[in-house]
C-alpha positions as CSV (number, residue, x, y, z in Angstrom):
1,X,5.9,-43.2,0.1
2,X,8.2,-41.7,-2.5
3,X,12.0,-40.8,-1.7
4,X,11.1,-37.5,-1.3
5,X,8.2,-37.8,1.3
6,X,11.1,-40.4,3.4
7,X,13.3,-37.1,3.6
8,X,11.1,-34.7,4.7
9,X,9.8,-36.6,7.6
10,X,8.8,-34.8,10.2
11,X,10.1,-32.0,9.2
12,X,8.4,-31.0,6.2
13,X,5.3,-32.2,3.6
14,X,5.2,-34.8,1.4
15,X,5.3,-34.2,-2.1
16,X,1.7,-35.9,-2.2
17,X,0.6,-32.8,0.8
18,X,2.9,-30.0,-1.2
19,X,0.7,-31.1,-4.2
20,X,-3.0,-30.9,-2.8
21,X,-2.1,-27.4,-1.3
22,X,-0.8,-26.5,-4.7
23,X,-4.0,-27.7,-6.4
24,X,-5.9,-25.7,-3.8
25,X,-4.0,-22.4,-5.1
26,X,-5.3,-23.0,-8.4
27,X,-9.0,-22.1,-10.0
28,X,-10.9,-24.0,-11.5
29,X,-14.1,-23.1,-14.7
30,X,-16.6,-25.3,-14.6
31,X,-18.7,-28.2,-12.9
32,X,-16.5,-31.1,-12.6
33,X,-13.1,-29.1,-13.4
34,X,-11.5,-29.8,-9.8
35,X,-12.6,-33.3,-9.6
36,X,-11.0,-34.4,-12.6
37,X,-7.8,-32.8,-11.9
38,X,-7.4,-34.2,-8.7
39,X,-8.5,-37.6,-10.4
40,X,-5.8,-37.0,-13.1
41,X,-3.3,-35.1,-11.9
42,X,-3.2,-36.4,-8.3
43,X,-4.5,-40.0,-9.0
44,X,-6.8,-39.8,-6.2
45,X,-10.7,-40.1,-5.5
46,X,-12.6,-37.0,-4.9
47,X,-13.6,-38.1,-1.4
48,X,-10.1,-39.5,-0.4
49,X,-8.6,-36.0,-1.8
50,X,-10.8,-34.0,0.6
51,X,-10.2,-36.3,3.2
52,X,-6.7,-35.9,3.1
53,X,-7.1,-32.3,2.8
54,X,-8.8,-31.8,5.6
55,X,-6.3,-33.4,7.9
56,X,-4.0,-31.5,6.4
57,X,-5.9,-28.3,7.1
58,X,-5.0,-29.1,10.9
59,X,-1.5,-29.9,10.1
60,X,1.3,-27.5,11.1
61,X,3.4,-28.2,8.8
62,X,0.4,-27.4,5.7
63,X,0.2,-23.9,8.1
64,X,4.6,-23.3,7.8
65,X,4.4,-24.1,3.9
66,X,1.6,-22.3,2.8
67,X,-0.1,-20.2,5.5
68,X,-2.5,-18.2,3.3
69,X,-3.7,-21.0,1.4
70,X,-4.1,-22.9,4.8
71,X,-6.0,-20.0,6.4
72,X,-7.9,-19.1,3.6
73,X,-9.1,-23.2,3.6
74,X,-9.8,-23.1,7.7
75,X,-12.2,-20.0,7.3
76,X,-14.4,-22.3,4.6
77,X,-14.4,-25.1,6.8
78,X,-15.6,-22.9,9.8
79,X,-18.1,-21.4,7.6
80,X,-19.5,-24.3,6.7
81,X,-19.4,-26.1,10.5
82,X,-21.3,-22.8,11.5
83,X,-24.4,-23.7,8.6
84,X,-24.7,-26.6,9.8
């Protein structure tokens, strides 16, 4: 836990939350393109990176700091439940 993520506490997200949500925002081209930037940029594995996400996707905090990207996210995940 970085200086940052000890201010915010309760309060507010992590740097590490602020920056999946901001990868989220982002496209990606290609097969592969989105795993290696959260590989890279993040320094996470794939699997840990959506499992991290999709706690966040129930955190209210991820919902005050970026509610469209949040909401966009919940409606995919529903989707997908409902395949299922």
């Amino acid at each position: 836990m970085d200086e940052d993520d000890e201010e915010t506490g309760v309060q507010g997200l992590g740097r590490r939350e602020r920056d999946i949500l901001a990868l989220e925002r982002r496209s990606f081209s290609g097969p592969g393109a989105k795993e290696r930037a959260v590989r890279e940029e993040l320094g996470l594995a794939p699997v840990r990176y959506f499992q991290l996400l999709n706690a966040l996707l129930d955190d209210p905090r991820a919902l005050a700091h970026d509610p469209v990207t949040v909401n966009r996210l919940r409606r995919v995940r529903e989707r997908r439940r409902a395949e299922r």
